[in-house]
N, C-alpha and C positions, 0 to 999 in steps of 0.2 A: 186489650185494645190500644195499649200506651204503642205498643210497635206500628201500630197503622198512622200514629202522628207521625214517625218516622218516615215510613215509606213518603209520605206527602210533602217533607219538606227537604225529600230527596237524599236523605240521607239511612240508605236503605240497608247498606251492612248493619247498620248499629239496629234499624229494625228489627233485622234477623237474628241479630243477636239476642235480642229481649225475649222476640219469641220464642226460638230453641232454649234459652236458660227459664224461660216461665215454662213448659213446658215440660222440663225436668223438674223443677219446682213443684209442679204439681206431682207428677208421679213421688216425687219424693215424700211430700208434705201425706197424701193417701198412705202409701207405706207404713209411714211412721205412727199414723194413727190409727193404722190396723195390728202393726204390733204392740203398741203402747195401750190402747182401748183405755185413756185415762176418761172417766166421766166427766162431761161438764160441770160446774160449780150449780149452774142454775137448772140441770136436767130434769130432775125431779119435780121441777116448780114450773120450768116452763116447756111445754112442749109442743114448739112451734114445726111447723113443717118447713121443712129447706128444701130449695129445688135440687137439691143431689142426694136426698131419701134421709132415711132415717140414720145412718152412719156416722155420715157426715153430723147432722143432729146430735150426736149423743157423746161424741169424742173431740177432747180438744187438744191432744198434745201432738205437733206442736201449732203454735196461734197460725192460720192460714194469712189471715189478714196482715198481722205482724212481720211477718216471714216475706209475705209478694211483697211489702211497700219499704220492707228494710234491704227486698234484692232491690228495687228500682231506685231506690235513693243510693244503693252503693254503686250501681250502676250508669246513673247519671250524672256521680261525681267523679269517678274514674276516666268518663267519656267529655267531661265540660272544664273540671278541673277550677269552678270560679266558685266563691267562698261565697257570693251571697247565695246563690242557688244551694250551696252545700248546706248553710244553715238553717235552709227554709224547709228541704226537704228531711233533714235531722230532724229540726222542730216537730215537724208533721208525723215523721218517722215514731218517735217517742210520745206525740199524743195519743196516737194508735192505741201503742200500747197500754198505755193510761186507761184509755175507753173501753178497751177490751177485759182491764179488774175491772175499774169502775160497774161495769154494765152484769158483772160475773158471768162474761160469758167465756173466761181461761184463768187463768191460777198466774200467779208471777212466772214460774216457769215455766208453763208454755207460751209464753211472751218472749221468754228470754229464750227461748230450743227456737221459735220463728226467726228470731232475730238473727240466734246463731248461724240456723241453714241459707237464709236468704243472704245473710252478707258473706258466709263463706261463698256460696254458690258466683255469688256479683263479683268476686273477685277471683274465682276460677275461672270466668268465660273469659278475663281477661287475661288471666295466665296461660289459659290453652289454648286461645284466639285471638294472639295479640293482634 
């Protein structure tokens, strides 16, 4: 929903950019965790229902959460280029992650494969759409 703030304040390429690269993001981040089928830390202990079934539920590499907020923060520093914004969104970027051991809901490295994908990805939409 971050690209519909876009469209609204008229700056509507960069909308569509968010959305076509979250979009790929997604397809990517599914992929990865139907080949990988790494288990959750906390599966066994808790098993809540997600609104995208049981799958989703049960595998966590790589961090989904980690992965969208580490492409949106590489994304809106590449498109604003201004260091407070850069540090607020880093900050946040890397609490993420923190929450996501913290809470055992991913392992250090599916935190660090999120990260990987999302910021490679934030910096190829601007490589192949400058």
């Amino acid at each position: 929903f971050v690209f519909l703030f876009f469209f609204s304040i008229s700056e509507v390429d960069f909308g569509i950019r968010i959305l076509l690269t979250s979009i790929v993001f997604l397809v990517i981040e599914y992929l990865a965790k139907m080949l990988t089928k790494e288990t959750r830390p906390d599966f066994k202990t808790n098993k809540e229902k997600s609104l995208i079934g049981k799958f989703e539920e049960k595998h966590s590499f790589p961090s989904g959460h980690c992965g969208y907020i580490a492409l949106l923060t590489t994304m809106l520093n590449l498109h604003y280029h201004n260091v407070l914004l850069t540090s607020l969104f880093t900050a946040i970027t890397i609490s993420v992650g923190f929450s996501r051991i913290y809470t055992k809901r991913h392992y250090f490295n599916d935190v660090v494969g999120g990260y990987v994908v999302g910021i490679t990805l934030g910096i190829l939409s601007f490589l192949i759409f400058p």
